[in-house]
C-alpha positions, -999 to +999 in steps of 0.1 A: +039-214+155+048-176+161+046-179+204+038-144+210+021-115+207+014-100+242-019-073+254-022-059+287-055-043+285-063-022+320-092-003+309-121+011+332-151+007+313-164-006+278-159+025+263-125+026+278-118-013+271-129-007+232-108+027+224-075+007+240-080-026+220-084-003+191-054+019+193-034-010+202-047-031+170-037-004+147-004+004+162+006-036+156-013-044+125-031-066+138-060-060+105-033-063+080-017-091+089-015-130+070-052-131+067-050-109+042-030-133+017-044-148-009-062-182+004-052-176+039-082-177+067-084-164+103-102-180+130-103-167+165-106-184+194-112-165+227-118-184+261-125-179+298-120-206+327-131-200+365-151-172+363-164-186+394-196-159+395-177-127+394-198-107+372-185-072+385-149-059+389-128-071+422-128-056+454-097-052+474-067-068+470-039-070+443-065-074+415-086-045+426-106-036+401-098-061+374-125-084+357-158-080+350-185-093+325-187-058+307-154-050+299-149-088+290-177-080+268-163-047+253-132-065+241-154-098+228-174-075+208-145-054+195-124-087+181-150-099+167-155-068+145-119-073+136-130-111+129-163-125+126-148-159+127-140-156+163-157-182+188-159-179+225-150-208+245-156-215+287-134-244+304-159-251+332-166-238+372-188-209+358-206-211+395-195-204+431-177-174+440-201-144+452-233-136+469-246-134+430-242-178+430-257-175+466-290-157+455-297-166+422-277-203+415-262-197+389-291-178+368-274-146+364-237-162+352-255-181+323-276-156+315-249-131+309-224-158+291-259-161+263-258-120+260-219-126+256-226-148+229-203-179+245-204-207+217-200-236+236-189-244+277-173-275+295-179-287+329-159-276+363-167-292+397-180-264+414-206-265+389-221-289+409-227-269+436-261-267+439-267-305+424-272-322+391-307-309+398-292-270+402-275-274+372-301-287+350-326-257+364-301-230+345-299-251+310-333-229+295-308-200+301-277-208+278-282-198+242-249-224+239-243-260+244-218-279+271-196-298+259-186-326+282-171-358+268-161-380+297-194-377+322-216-402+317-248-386+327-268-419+320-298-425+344-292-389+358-313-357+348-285-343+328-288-372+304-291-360+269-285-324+278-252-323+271-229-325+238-201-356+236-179-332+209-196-302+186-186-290+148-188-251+143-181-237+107-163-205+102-159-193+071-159-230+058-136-239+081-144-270+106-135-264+139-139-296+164-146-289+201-144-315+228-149-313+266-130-334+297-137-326+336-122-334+363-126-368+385-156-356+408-154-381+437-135-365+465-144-329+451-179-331+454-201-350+475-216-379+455-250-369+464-247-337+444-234-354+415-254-385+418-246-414+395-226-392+369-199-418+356-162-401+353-145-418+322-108-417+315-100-381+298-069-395+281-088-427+260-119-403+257-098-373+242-081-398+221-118-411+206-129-377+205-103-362+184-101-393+160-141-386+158-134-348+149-106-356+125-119-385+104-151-384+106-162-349+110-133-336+090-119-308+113-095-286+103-093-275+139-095-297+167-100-279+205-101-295+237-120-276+265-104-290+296-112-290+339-085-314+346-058-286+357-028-272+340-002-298+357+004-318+387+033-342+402+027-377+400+009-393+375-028-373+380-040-363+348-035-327+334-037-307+303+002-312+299-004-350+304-032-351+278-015-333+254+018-354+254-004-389+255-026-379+224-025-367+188-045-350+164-054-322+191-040-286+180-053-266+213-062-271+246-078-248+268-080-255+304-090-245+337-096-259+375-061-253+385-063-215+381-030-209+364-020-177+350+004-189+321+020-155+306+023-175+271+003-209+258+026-242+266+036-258+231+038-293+236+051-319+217+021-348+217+022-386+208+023-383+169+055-359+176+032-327+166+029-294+183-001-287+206-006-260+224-022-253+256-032-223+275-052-215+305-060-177+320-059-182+356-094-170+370-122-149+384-124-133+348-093-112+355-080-124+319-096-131+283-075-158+263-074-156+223-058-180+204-057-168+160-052-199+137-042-193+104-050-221+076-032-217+043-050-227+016-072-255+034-041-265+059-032-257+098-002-226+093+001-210+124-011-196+154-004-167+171-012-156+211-025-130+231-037-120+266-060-091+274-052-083+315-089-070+317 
């Protein structure tokens, strides 16, 4: 895998956000690069983790006047013009954060992640913030399905509003998406989560991806994680996931807010690269993650971080 290809991206509007990306694709070639060969394919992958309901630029601070949902949006919209094989991924605690959660609960955040055009979300505790019951009431406002593969949401409201593992198709290519949260109990109060079942992330991640692999037929298998980057001790984290499983070739995480400057390759079970990035939070970063398949087969990837 090439490790790096690196975008600061400090713009001050859309307009502003666009014209940047766009001068900074042409002066690396980023159109004219291996997608271009002969039965080679590009797919895109861009994702977002602890947005935590900060839909306009920060206030104060070192990151003053970083983030936002528009100039997220100007850059999602001008890569996939360069690509339209581009999905856009969210690794869970889309809620609490602002007055915007406090007012609305969680209305506005969804709503905007549909105009966005999000593909597919995972599960973060503080999505749970206003209940099961809270979280259910915003569900007729995502134009995308969550993804979350170790809550058992039996006897609950949530139950059968939620996706185990979804298959997308990108220009014929099969790309496999799972989704693992975080234990809940001590996090959130059990009456908020009621009697959601937490299963083990590292068995489930290991059905999940043999699912996607042998009997979906993935050519691209993604894991959209809320367990947190890494921890001491033997907690579970994205590092610990990745090293304990095989057939998984990217996992995107959040919960633990980590600003990673490059993805983490990891070496997992079968002896394989996998690699795994997270983008810290508040929306100050957009991750994208381009997978090249050569003639049918896994080549490369390549990485890059727009500082939004």
């Amino acid at each position: 895998m090439k490790r790096r290809t690196f975008i600061k991206n400090s713009s001050s509007g859309i307009i502003a956000g666009a014209a940047l990306w766009s001068n900074y694709a042409l002066a690396n070639n980023i159109f004219t690069g291996p997608e271009s060969e002969a039965g080679t394919k590009k797919i895109t992958i861009l994702h977002t983790n602890d947005t935590h309901s900060h839909i306009e630029p920060i206030t104060g601070g070192r990151n003053d006047g970083r983030g936002g949902v528009a100039r997220r949006a100007a850059i999602v919209n001008k890569v996939r013009e360069e690509n339209p094989n581009t999905l856009l991924l969210d690794c869970g605690d889309i809620f609490q954060g602002t007055p915007y959660f406090n007012f609305y609960g969680g209305e506005l955040e969804i709503k905007l992640m549909s105009m966005l055009g999000y593909d597919a979300a995972t599960l973060g505790n503080h999505d749970f913030d206003n209940g099961i019951d809270g979280l259910y009431k915003q569900l007729p406002h995502a134009n995308f399905d969550f993804v979350i593969s170790n809550y058992d949401f039996t006897n609950t409201i949530m139950d059968g509003h939620s996706m185990d593992h979804k298959v997308i198709v990108k220009d014929g290519v099969r790309i496999g998406l799972f989704g693992v949260g975080i234990e809940l109990d001590g996090l959130v109060n059990k009456s908020m989560y009621k009697e959601t079942k937490y299963l083990d992330p590292i068995e489930i991640a290991k059905d999940q991806s043999r699912i996607l692999r042998e009997e979906k037929n993935c050519d691209i298998v993604i894991c959209m994680s809320h367990l947190g980057y890494q921890y001491r001790g033997d907690k579970v984290s994205d590092i610990s996931l990745a090293t304990a499983t095989s057939g998984i070739d990217l996992i995107i995480g959040g919960h633990t807010h980590t600003f990673l400057d490059a993805p983490e390759i990891v070496k997992n079970a079968s002896g394989k690269e996998v690699m795994v990035n997270q983008v810290g939070c508040y929306g100050i970063n957009l991750g994208r993650i381009d997978f090249y398949l050569k003639d049918g087969k896994l080549d490369k990837g390549t990485d890059v971080i727009y500082e939004i």
